[in-house]
PyMOL Python script that loads the backbone (N, CA, C, O; Angstrom):
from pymol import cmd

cmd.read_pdbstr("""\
ATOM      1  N   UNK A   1     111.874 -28.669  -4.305  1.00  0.00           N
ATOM      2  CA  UNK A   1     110.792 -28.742  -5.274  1.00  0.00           C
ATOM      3  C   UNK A   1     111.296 -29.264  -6.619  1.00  0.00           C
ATOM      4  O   UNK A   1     110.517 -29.954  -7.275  1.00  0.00           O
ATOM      5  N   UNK A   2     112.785 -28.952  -7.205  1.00  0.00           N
ATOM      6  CA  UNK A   2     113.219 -29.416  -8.018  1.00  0.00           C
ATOM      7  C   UNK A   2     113.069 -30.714  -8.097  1.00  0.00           C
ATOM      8  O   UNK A   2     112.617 -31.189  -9.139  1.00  0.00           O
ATOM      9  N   UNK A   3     113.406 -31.517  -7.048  1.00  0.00           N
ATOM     10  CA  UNK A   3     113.446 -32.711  -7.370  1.00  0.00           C
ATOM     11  C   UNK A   3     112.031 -33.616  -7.354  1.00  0.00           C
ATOM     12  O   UNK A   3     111.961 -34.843  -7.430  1.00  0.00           O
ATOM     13  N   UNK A   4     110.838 -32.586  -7.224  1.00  0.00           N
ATOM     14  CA  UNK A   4     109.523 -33.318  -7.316  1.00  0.00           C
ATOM     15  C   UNK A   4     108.963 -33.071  -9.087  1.00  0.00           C
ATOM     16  O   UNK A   4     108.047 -33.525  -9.774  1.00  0.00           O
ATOM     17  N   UNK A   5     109.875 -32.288  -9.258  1.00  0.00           N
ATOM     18  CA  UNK A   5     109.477 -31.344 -10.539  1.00  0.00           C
ATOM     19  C   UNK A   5     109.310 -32.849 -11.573  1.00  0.00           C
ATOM     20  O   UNK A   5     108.498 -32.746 -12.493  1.00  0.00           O
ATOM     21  N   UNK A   6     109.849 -33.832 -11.467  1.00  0.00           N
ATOM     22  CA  UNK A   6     109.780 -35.099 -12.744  1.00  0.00           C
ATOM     23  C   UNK A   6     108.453 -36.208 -11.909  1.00  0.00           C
ATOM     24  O   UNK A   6     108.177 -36.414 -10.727  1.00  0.00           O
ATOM     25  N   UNK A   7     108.142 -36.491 -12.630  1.00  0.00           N
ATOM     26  CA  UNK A   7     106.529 -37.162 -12.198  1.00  0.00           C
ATOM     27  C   UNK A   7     107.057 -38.512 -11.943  1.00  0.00           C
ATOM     28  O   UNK A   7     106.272 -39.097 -11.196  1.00  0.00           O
ATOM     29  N   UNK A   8     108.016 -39.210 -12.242  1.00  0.00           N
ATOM     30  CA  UNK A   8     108.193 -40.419 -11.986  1.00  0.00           C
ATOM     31  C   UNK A   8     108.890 -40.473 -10.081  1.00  0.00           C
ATOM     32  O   UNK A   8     108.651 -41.434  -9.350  1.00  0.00           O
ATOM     33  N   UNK A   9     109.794 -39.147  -9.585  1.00  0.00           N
ATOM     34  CA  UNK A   9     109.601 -39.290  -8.489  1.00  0.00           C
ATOM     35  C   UNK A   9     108.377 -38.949  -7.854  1.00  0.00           C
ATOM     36  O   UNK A   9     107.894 -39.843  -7.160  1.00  0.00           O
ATOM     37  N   UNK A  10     107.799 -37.947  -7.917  1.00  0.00           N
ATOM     38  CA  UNK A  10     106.676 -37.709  -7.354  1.00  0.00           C
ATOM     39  C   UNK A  10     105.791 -38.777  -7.018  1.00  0.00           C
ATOM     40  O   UNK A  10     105.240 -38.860  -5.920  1.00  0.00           O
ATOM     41  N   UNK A  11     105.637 -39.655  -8.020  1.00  0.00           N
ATOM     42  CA  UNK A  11     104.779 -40.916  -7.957  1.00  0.00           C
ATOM     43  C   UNK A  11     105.695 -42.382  -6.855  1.00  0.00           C
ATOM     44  O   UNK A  11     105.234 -43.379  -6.300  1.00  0.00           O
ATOM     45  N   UNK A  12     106.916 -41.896  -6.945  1.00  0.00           N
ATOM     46  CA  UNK A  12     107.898 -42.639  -5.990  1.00  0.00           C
ATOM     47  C   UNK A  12     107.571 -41.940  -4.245  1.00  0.00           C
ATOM     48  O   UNK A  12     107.553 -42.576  -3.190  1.00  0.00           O
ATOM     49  N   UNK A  13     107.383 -40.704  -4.422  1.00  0.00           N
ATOM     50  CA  UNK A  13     107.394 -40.307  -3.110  1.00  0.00           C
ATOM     51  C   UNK A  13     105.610 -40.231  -2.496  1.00  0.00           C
ATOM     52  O   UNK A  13     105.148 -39.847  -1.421  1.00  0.00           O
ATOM     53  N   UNK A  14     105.238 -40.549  -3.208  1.00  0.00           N
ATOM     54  CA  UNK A  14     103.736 -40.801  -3.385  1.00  0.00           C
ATOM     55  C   UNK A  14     103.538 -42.177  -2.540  1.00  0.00           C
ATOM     56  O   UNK A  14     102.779 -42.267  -1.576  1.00  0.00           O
ATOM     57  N   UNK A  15     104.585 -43.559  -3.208  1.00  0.00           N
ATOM     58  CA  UNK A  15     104.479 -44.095  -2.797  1.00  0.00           C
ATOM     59  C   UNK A  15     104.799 -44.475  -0.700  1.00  0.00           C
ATOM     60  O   UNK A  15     104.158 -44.914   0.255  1.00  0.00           O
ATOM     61  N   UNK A  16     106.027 -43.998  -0.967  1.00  0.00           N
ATOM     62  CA  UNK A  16     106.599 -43.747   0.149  1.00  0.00           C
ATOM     63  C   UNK A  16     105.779 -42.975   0.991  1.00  0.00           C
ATOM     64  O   UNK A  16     106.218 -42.776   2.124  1.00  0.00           O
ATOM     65  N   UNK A  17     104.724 -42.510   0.706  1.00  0.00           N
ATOM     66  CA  UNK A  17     104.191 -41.438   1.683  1.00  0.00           C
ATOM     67  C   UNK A  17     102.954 -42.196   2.194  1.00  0.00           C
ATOM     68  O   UNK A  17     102.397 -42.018   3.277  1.00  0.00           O
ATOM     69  N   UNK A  18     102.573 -43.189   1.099  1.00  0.00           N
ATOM     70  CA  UNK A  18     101.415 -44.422   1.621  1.00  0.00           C
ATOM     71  C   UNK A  18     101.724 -45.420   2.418  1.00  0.00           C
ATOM     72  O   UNK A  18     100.878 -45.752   3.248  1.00  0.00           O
ATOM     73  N   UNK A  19     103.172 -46.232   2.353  1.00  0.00           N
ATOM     74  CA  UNK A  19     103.714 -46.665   2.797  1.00  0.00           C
ATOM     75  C   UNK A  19     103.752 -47.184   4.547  1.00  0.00           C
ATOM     76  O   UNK A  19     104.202 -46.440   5.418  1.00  0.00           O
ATOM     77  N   UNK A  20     103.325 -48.255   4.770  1.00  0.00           N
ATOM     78  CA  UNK A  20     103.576 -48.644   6.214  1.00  0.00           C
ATOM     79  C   UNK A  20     105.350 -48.924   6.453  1.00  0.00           C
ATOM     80  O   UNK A  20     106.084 -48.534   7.361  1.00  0.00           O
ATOM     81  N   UNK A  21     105.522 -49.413   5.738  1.00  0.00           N
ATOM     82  CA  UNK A  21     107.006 -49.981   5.560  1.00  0.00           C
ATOM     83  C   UNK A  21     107.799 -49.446   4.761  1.00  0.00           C
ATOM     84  O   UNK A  21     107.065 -49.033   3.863  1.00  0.00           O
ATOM     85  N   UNK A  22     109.646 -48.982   4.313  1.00  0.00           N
ATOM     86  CA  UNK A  22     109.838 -48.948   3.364  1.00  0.00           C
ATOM     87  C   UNK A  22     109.820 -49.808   3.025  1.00  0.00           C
ATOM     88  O   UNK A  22     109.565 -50.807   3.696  1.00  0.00           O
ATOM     89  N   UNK A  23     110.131 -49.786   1.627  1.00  0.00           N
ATOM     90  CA  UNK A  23     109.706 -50.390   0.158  1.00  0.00           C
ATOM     91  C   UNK A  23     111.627 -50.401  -0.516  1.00  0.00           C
ATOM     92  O   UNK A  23     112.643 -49.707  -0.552  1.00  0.00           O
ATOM     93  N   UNK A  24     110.979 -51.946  -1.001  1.00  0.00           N
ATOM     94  CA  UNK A  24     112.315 -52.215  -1.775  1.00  0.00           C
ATOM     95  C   UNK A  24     112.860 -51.608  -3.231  1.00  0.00           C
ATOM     96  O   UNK A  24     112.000 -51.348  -4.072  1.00  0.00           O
ATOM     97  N   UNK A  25     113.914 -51.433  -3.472  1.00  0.00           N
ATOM     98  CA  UNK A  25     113.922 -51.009  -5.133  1.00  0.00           C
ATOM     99  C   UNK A  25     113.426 -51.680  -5.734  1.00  0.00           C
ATOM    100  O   UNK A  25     112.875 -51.237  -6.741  1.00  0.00           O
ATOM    101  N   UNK A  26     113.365 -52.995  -5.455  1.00  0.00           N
ATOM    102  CA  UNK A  26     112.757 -54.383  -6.777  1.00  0.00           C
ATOM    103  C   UNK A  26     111.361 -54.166  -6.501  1.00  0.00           C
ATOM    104  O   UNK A  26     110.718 -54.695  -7.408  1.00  0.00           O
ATOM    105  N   UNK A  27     110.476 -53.530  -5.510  1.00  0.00           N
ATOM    106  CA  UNK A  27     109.252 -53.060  -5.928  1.00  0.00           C
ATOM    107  C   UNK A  27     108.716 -51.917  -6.614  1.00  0.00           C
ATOM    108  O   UNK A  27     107.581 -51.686  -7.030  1.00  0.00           O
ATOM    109  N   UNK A  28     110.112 -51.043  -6.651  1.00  0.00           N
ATOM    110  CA  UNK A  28     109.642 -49.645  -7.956  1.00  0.00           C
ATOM    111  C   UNK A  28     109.895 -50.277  -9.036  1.00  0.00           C
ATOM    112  O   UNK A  28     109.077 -50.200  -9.953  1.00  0.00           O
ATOM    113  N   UNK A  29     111.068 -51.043  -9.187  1.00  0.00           N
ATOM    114  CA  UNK A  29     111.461 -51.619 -10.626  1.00  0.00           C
ATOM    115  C   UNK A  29     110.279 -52.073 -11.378  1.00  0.00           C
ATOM    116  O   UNK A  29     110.241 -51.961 -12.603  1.00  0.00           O
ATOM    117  N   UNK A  30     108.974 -52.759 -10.458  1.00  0.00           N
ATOM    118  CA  UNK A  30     108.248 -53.734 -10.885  1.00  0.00           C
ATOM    119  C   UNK A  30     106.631 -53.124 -11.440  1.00  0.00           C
ATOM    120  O   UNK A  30     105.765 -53.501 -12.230  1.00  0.00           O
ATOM    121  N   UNK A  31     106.925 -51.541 -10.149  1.00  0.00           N
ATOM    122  CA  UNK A  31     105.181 -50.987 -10.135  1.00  0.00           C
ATOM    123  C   UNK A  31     105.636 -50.195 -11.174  1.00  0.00           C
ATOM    124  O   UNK A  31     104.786 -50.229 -12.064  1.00  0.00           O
ATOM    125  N   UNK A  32     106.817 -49.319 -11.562  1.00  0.00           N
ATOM    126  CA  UNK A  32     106.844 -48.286 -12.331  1.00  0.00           C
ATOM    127  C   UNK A  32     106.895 -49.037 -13.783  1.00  0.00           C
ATOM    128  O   UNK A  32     106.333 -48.552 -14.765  1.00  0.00           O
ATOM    129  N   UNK A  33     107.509 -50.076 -13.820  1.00  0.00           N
ATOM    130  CA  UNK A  33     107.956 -50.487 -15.338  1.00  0.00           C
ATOM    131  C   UNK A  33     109.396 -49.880 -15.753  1.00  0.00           C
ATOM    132  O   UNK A  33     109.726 -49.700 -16.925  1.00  0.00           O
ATOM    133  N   UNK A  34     110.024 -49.656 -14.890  1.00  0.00           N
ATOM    134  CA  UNK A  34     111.692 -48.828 -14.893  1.00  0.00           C
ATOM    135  C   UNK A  34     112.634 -49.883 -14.815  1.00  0.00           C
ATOM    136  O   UNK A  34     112.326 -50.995 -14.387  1.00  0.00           O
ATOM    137  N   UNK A  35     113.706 -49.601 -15.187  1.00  0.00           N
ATOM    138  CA  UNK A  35     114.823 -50.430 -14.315  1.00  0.00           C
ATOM    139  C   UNK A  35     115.548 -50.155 -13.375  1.00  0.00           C
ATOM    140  O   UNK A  35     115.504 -49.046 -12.841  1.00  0.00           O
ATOM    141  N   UNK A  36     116.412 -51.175 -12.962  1.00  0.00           N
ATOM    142  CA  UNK A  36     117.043 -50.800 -11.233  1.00  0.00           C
ATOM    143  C   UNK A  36     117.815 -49.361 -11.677  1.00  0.00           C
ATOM    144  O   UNK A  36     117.595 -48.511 -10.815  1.00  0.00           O
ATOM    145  N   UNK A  37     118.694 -48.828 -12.828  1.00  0.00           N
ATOM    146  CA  UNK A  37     119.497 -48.317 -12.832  1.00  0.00           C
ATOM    147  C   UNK A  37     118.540 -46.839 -12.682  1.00  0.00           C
ATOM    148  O   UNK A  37     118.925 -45.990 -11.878  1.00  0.00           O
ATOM    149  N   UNK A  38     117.594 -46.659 -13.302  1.00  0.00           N
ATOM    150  CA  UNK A  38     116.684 -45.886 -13.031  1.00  0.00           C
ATOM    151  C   UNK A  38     116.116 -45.164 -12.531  1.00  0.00           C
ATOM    152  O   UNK A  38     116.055 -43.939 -12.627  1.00  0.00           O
ATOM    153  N   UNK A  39     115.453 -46.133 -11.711  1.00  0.00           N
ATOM    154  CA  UNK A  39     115.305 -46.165 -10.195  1.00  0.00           C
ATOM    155  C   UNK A  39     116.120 -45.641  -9.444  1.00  0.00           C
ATOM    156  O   UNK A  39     115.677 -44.601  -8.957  1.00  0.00           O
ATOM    157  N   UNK A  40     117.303 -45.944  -9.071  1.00  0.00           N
ATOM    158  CA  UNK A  40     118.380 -45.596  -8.496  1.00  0.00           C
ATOM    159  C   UNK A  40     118.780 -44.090  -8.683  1.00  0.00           C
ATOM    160  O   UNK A  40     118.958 -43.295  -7.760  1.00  0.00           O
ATOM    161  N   UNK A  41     118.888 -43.839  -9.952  1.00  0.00           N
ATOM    162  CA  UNK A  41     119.013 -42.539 -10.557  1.00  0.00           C
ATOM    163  C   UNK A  41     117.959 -41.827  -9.587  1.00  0.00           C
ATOM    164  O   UNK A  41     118.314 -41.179  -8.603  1.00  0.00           O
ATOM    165  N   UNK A  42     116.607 -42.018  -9.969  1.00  0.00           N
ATOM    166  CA  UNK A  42     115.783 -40.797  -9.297  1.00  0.00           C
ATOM    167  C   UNK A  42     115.612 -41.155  -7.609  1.00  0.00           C
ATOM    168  O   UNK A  42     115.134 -40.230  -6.952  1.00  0.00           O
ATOM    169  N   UNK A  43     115.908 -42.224  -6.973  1.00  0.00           N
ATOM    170  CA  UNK A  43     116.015 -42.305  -5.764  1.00  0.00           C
ATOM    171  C   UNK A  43     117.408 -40.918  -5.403  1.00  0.00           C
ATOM    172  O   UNK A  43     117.102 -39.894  -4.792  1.00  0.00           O
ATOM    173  N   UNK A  44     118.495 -41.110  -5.783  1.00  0.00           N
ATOM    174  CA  UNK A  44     119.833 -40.875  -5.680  1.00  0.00           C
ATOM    175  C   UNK A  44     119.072 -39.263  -5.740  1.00  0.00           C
ATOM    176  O   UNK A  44     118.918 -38.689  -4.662  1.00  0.00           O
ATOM    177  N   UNK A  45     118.679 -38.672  -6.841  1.00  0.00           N
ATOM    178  CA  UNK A  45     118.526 -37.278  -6.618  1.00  0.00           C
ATOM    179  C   UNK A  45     117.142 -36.917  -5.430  1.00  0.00           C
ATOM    180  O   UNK A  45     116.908 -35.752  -5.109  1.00  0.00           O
ATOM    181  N   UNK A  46     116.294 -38.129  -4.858  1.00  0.00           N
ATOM    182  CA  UNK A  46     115.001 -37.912  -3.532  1.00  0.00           C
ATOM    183  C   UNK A  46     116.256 -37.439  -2.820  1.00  0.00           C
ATOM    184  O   UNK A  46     116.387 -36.241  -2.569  1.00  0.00           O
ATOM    185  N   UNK A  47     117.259 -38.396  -2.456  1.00  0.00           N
ATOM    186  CA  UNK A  47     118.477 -38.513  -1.230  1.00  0.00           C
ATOM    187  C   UNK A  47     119.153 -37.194  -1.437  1.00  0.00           C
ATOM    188  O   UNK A  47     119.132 -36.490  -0.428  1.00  0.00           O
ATOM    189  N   UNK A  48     119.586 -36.816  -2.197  1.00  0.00           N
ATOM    190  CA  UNK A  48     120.035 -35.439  -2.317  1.00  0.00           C
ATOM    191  C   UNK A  48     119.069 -34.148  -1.783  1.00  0.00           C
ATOM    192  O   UNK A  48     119.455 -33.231  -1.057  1.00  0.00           O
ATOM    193  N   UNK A  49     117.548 -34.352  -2.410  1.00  0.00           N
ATOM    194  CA  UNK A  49     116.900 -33.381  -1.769  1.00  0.00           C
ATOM    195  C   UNK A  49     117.015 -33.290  -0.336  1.00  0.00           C
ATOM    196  O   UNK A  49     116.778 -32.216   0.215  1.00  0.00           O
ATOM    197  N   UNK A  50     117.371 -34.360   0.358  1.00  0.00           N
ATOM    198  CA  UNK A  50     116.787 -34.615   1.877  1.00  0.00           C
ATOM    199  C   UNK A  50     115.520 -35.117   2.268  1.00  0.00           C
ATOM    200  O   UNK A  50     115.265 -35.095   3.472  1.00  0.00           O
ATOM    201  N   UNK A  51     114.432 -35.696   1.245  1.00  0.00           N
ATOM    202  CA  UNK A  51     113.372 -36.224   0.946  1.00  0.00           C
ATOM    203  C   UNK A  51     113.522 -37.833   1.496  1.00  0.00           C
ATOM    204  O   UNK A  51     112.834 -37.950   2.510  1.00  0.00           O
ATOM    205  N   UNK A  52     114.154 -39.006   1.169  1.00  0.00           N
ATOM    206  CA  UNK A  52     114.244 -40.208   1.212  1.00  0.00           C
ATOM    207  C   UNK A  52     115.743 -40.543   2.202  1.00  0.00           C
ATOM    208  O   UNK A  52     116.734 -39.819   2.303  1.00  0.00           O
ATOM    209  N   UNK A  53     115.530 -41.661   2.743  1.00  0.00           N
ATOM    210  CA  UNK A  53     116.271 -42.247   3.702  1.00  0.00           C
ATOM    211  C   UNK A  53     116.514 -43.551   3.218  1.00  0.00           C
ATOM    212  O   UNK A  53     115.523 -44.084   2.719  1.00  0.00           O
ATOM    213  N   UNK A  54     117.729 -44.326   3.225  1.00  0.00           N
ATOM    214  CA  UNK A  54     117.692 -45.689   2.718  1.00  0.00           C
ATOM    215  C   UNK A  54     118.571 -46.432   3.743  1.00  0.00           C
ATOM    216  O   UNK A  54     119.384 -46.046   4.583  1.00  0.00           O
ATOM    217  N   UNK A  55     118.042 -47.814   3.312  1.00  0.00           N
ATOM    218  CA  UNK A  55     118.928 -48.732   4.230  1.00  0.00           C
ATOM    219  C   UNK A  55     119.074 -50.368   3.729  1.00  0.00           C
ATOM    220  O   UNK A  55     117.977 -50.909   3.869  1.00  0.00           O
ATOM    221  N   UNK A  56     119.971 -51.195   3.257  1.00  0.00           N
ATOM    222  CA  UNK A  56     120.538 -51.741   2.748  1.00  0.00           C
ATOM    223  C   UNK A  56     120.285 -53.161   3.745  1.00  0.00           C
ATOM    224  O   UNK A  56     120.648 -53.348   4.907  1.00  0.00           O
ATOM    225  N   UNK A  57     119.592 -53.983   2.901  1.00  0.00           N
ATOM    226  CA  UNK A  57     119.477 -55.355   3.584  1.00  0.00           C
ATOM    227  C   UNK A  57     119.608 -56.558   2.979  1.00  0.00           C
ATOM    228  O   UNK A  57     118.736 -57.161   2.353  1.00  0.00           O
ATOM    229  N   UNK A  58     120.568 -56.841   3.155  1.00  0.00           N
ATOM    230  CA  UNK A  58     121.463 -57.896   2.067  1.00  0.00           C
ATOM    231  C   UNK A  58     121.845 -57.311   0.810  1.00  0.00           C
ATOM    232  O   UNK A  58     122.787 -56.518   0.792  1.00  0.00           O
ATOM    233  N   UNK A  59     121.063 -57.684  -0.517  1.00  0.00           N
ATOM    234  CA  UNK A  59     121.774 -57.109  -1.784  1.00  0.00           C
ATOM    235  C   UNK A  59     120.574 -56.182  -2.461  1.00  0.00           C
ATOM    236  O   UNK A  59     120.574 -55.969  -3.673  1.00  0.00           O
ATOM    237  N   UNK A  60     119.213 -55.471  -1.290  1.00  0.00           N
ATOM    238  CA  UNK A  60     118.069 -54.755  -1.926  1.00  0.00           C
ATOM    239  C   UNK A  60     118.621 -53.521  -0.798  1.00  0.00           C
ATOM    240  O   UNK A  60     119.122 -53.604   0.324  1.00  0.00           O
ATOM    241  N   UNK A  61     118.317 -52.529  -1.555  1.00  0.00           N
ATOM    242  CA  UNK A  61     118.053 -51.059  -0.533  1.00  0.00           C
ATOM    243  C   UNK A  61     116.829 -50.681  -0.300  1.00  0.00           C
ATOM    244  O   UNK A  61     116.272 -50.179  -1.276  1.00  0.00           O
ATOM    245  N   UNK A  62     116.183 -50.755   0.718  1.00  0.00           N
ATOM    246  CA  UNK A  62     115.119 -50.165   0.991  1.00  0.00           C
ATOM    247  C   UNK A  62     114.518 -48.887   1.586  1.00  0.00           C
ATOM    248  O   UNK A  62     114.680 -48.751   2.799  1.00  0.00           O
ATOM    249  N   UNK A  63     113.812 -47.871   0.891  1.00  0.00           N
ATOM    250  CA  UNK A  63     113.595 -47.008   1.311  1.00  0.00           C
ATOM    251  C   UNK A  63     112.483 -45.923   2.105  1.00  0.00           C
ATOM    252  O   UNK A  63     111.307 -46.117   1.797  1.00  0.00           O
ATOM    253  N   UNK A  64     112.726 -44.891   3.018  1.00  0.00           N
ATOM    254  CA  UNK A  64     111.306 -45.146   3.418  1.00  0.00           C
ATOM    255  C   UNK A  64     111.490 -43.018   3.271  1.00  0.00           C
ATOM    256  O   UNK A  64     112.590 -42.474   3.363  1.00  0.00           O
ATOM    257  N   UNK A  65     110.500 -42.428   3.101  1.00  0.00           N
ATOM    258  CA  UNK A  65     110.669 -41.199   3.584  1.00  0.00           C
ATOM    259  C   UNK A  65     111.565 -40.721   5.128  1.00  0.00           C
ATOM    260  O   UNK A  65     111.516 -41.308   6.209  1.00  0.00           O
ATOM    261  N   UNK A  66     112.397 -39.412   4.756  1.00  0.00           N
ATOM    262  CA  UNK A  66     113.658 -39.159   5.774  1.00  0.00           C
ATOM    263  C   UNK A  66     112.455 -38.812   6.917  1.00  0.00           C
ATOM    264  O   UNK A  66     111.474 -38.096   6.713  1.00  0.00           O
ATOM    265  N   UNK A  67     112.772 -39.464   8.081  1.00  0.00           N
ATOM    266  CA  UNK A  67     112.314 -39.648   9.470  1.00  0.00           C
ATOM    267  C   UNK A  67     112.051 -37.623   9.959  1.00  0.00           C
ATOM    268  O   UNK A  67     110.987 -37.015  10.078  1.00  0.00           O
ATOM    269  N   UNK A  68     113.155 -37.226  10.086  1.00  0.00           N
ATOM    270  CA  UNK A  68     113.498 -35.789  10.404  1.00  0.00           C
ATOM    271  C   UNK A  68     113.186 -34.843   9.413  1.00  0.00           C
ATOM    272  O   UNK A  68     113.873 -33.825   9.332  1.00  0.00           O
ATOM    273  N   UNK A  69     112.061 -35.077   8.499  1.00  0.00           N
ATOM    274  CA  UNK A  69     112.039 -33.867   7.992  1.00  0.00           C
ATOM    275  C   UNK A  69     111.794 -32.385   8.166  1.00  0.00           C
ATOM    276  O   UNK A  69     111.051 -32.125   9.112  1.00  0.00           O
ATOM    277  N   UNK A  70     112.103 -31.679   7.693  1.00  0.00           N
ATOM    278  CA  UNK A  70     111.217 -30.436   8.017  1.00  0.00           C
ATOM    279  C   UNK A  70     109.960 -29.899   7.798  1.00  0.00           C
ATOM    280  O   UNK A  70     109.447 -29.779   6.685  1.00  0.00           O
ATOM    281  N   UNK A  71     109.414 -29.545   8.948  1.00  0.00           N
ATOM    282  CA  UNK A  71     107.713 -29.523   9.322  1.00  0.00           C
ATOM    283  C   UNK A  71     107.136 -29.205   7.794  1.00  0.00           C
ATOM    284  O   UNK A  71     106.595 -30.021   7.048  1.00  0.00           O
ATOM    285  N   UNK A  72     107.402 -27.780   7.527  1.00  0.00           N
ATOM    286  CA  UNK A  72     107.561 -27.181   6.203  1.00  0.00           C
ATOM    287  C   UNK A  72     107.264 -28.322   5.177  1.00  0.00           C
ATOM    288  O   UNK A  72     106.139 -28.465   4.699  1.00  0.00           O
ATOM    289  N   UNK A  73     108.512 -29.274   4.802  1.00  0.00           N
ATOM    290  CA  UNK A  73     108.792 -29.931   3.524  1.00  0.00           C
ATOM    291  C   UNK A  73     107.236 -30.291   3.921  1.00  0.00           C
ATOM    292  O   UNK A  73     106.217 -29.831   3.405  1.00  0.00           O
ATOM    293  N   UNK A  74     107.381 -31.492   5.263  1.00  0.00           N
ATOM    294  CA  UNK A  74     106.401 -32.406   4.859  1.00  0.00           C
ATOM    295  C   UNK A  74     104.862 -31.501   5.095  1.00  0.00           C
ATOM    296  O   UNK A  74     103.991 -32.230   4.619  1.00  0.00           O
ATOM    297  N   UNK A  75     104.287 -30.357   5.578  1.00  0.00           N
ATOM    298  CA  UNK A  75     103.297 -29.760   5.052  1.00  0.00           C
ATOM    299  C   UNK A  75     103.009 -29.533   3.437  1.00  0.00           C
ATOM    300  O   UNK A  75     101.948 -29.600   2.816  1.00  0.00           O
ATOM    301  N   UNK A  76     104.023 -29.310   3.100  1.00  0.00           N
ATOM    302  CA  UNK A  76     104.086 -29.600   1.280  1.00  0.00           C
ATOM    303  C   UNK A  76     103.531 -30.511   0.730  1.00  0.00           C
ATOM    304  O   UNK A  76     102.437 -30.357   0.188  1.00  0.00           O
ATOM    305  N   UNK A  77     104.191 -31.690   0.755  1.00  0.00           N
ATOM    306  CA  UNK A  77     103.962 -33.215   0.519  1.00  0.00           C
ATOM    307  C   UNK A  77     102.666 -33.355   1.187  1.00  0.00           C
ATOM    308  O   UNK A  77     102.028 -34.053   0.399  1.00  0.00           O
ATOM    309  N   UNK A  78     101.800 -33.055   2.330  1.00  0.00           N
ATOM    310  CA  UNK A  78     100.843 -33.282   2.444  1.00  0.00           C
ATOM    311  C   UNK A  78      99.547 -33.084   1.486  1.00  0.00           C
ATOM    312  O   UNK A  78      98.641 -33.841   1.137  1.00  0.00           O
ATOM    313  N   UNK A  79      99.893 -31.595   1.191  1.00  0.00           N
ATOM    314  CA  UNK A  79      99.079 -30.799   0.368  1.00  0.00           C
ATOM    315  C   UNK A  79      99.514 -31.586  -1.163  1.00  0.00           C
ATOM    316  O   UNK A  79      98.545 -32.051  -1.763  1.00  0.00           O
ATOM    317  N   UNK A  80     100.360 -31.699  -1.577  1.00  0.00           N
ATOM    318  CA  UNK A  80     100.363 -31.957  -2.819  1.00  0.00           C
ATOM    319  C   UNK A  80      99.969 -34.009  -3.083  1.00  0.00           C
ATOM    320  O   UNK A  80      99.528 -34.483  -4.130  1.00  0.00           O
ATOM    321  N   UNK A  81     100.224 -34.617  -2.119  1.00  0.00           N
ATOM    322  CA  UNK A  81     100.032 -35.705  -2.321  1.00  0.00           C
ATOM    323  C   UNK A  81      98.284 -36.523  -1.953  1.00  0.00           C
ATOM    324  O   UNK A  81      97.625 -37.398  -2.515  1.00  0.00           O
ATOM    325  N   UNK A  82      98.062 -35.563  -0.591  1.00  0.00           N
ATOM    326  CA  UNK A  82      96.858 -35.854  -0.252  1.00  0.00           C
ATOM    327  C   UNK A  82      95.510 -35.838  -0.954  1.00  0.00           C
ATOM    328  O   UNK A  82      94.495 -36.183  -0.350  1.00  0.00           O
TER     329      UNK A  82
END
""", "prot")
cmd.dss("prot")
cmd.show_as("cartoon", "prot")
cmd.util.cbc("prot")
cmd.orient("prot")
């Protein structure tokens, strides 16, 4: 929950939760008005929660919500995002 606690991820995992595809960093850079380093920052603490999954394709990381979550988390995220 800590790491939903700042509104700029929340609105990141918001995205990710609409998401057909993950999504590149150079598209948060662009919707949030942030920069990559930023970005990265609050991605880096999603990945720590166990929230976000990433994967690296050429010189962009793209990320999508972690596949395996727990039933729990994502009943959370339902309720709070839906």
């Amino acid at each position: 929950m800590k790491a939903l606690a700042d509104s700029t991820r929340l609105t990141m995992v918001a995205s990710l939760w609409e998401a057909a595809a993950p999504i590149c960093i150079c598209d948060f850079t662009a919707g949030l008005g942030l920069t990559q380093p930023t970005i990265s920052h609050h991605m880096a603490k999603l990945k720590e929660a166990g929230l976000v999954e990433s994967e690296k394709r050429g010189i962009w990381i793209y990320y999508r919500l972690r596949d395996k979550m727990p039933t729990e988390t994502r009943k959370l995220l339902s309720q709070l995002l839906d």
